[in-house]
N, CA and C atoms as a LAMMPS dump frame, in Angstrom:
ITEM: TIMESTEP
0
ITEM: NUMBER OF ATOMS
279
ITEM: BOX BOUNDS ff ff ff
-5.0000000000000000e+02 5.0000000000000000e+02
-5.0000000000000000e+02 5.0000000000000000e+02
-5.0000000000000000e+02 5.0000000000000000e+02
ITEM: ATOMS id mol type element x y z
1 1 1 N -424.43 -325.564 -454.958
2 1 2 C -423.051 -325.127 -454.941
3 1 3 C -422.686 -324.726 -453.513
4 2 1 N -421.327 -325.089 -453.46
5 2 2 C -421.338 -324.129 -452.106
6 2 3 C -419.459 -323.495 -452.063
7 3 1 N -419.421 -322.314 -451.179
8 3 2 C -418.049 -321.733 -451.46
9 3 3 C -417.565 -320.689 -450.494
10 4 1 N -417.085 -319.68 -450.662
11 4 2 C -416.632 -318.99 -449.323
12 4 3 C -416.459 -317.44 -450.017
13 5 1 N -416.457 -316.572 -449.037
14 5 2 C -416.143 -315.392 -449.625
15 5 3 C -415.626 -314.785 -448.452
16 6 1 N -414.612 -313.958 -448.55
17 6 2 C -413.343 -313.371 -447.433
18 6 3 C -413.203 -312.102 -447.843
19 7 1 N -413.047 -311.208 -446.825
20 7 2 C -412.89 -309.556 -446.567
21 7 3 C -411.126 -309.64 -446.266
22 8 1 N -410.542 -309.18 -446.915
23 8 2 C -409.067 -308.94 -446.72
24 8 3 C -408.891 -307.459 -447.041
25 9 1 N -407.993 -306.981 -446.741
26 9 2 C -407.305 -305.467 -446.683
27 9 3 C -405.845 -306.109 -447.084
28 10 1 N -405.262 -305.524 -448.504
29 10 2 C -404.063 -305.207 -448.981
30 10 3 C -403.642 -304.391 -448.787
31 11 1 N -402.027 -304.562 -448.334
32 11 2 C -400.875 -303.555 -448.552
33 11 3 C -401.437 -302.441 -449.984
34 12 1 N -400.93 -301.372 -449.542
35 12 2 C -401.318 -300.426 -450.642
36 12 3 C -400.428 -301.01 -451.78
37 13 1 N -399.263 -301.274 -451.188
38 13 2 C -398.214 -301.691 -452.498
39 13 3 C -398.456 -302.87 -453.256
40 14 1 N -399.12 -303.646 -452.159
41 14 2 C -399.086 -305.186 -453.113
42 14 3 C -400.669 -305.136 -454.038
43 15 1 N -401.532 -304.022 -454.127
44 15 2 C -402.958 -304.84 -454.647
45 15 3 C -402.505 -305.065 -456.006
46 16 1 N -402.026 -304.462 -456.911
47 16 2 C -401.321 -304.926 -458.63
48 16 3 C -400.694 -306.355 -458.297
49 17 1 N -399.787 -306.643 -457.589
50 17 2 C -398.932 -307.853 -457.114
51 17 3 C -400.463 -309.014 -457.135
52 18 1 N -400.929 -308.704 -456.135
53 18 2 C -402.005 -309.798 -455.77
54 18 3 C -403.21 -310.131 -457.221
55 19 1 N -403.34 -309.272 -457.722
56 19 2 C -403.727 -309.743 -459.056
57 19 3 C -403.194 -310.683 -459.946
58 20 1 N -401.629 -310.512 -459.732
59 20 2 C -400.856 -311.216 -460.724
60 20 3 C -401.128 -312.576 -460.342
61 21 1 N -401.035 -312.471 -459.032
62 21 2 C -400.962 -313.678 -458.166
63 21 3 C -401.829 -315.054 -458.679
64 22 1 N -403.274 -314.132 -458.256
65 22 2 C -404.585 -315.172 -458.629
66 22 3 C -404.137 -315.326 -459.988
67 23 1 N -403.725 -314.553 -461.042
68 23 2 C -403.604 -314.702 -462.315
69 23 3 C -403.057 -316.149 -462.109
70 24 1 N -401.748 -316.188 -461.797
71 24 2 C -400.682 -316.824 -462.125
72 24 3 C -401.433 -318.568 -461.789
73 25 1 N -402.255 -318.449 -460.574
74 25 2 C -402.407 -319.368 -459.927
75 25 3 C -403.232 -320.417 -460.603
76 26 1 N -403.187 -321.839 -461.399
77 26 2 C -404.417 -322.325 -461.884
78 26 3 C -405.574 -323.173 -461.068
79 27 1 N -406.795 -322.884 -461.261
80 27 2 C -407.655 -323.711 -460.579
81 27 3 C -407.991 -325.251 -461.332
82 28 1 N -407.406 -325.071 -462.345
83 28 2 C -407.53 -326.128 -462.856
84 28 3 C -407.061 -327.896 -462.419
85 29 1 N -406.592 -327.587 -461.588
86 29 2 C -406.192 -328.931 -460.744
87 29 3 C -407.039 -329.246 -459.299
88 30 1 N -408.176 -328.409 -459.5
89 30 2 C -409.116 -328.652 -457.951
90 30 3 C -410.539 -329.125 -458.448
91 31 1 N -410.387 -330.37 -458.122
92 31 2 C -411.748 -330.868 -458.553
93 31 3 C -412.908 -330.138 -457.77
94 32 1 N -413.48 -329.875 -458.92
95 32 2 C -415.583 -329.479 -458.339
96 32 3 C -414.812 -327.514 -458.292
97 33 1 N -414.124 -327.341 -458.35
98 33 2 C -413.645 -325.762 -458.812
99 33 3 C -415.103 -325.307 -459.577
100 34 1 N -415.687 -324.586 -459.316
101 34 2 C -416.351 -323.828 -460.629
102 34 3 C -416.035 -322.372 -461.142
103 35 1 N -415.886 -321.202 -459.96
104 35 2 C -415.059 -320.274 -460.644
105 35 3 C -414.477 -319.441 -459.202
106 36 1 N -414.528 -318.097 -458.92
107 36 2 C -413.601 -317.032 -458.735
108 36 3 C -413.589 -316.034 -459.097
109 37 1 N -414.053 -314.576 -457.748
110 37 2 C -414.133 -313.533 -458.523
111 37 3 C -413.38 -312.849 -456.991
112 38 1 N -413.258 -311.53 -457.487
113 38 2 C -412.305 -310.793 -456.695
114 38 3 C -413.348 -309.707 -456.558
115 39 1 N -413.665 -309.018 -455.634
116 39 2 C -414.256 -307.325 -455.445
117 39 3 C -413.224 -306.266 -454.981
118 40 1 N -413.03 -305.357 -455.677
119 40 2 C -412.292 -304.022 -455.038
120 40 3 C -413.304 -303.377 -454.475
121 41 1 N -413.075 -302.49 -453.111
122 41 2 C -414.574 -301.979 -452.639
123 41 3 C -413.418 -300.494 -453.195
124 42 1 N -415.086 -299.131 -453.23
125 42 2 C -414.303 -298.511 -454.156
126 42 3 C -413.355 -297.375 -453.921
127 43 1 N -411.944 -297.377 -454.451
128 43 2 C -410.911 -296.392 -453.996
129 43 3 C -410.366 -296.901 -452.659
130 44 1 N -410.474 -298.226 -452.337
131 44 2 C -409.378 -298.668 -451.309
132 44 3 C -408.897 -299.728 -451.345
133 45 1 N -408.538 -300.202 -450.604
134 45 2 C -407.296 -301.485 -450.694
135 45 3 C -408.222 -302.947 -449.605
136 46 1 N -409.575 -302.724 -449.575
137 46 2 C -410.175 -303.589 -449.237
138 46 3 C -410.721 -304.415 -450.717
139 47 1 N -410.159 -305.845 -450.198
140 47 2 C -410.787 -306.56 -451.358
141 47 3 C -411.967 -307.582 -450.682
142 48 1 N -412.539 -307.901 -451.477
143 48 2 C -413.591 -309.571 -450.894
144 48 3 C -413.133 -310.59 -452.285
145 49 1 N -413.086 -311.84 -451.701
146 49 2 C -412.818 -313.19 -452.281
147 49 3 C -413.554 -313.606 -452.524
148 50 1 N -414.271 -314.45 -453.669
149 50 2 C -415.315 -315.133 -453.904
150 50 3 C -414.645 -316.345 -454.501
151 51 1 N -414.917 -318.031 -454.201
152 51 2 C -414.766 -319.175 -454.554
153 51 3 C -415.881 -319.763 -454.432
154 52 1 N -416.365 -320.403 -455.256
155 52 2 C -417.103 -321.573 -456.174
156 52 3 C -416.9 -322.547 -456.422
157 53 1 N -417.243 -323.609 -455.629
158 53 2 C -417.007 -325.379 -455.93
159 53 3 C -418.687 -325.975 -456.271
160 54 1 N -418.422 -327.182 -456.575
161 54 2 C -419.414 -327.719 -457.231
162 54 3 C -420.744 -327.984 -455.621
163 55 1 N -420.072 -328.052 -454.807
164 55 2 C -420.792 -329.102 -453.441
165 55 3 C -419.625 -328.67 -452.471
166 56 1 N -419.915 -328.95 -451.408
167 56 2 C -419.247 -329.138 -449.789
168 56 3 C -417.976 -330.073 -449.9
169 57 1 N -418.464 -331.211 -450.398
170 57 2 C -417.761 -332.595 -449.839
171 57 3 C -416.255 -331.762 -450.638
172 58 1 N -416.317 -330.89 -452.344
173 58 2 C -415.164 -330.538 -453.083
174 58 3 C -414.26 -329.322 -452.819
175 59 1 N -415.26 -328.459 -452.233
176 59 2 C -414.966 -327.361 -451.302
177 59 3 C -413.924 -327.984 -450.078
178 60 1 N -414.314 -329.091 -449.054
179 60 2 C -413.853 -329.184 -447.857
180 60 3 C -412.568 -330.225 -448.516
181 61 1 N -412.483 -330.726 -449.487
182 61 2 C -411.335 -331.588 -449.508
183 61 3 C -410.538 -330.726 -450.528
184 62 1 N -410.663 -329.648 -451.374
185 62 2 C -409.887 -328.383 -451.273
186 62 3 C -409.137 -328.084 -450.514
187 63 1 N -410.206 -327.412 -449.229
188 63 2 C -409.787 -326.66 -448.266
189 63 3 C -408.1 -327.525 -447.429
190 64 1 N -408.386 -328.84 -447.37
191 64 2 C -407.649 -329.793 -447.149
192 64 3 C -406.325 -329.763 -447.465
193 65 1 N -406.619 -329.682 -448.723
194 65 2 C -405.341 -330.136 -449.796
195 65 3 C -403.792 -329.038 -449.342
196 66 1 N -402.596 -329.875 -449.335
197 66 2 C -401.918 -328.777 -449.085
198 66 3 C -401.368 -327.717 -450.046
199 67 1 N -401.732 -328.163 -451.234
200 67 2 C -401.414 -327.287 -452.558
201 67 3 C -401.882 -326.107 -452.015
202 68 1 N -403.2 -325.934 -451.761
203 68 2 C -403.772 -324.981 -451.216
204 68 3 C -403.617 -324.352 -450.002
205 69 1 N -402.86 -324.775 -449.376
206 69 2 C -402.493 -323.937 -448.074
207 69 3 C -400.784 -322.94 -449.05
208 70 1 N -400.333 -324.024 -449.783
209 70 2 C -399.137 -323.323 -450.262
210 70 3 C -400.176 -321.957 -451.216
211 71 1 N -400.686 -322.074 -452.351
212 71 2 C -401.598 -321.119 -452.598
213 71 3 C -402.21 -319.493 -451.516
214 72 1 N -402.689 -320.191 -450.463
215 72 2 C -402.852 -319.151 -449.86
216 72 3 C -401.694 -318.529 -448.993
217 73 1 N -400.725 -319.424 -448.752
218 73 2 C -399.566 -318.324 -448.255
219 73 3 C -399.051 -317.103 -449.18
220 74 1 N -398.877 -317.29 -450.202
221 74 2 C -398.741 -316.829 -451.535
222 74 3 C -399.371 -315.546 -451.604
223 75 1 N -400.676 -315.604 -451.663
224 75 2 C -401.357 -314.368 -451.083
225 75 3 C -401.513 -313.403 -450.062
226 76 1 N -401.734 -314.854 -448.945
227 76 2 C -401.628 -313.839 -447.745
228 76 3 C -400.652 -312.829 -447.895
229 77 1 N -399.598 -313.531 -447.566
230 77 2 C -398.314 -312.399 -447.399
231 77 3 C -398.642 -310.951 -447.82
232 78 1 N -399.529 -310.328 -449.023
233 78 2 C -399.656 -309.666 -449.469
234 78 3 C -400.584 -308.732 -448.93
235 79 1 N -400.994 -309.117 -447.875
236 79 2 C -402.384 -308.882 -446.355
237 79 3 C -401.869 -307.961 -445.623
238 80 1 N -402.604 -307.193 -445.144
239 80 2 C -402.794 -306.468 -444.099
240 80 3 C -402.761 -307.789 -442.745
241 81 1 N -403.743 -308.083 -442.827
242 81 2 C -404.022 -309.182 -441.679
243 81 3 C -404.781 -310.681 -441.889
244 82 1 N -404.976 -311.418 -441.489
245 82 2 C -405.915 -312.666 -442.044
246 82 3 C -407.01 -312.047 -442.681
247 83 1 N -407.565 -312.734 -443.355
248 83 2 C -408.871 -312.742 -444.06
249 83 3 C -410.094 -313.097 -442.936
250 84 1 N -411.202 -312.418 -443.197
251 84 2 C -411.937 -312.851 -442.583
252 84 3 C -413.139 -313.405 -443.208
253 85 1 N -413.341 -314.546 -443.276
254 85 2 C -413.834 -315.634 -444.024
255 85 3 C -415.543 -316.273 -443.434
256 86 1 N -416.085 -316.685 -444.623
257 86 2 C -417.354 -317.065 -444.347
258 86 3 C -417.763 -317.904 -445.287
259 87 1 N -418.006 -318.982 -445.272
260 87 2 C -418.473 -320.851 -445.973
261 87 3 C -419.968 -320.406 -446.135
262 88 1 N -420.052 -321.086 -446.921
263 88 2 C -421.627 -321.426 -446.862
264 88 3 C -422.116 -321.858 -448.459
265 89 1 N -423.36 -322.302 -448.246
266 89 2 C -424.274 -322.873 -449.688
267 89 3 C -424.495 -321.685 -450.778
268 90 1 N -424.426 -321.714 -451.604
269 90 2 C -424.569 -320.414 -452.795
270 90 3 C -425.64 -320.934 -453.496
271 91 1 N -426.465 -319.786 -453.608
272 91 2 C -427.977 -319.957 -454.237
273 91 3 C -427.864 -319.16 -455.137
274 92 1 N -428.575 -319.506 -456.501
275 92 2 C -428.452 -317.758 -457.467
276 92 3 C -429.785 -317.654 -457.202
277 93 1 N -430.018 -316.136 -457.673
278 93 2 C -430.512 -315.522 -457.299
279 93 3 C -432.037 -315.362 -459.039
């Protein structure tokens, strides 16, 4: 598998908003998708991103797609500042 996971800081106002968000959003149209999890770190408005694709090649032609740039504007906005982001192979453990 391989996927990404991102350190973002929310507006105090928007972290309820940004839930809705991912809610709203379906992954169901991204091939090799496997899942998606969100972390609250605790009692603040720092979140981490977790995405799950099947392989690289589904991950990087994701990353591509412009659905997905519209997707992440969507969110961002709801940012403190960019995300700070990190790719890589996912092993379980």
């Amino acid at each position: 598998m391989y996927g990404t996971c991102a350190k973002a800081r929310v507006k105090p106002e928007n972290r309820d908003k940004l839930r809705e968000v991912f809610g709203s959003q379906s992954a169901a149209s991204m091939p090799g998708y496997v899942t998606a999890y969100t972390l609250w770190e605790n009692d603040s408005d720092v979140v981490w991103l977790f995405a799950v694709f099947e392989d690289r090649e589904t991950y990087d032609r994701n990353a591509d797609d412009p659905a997905q740039n519209e997707r992440y504007m969507e969110y961002r906005a709801l940012m403190e500042e960019d995300p700070e982001w990190h790719d890589g192979e996912i092993d379980s453990m």
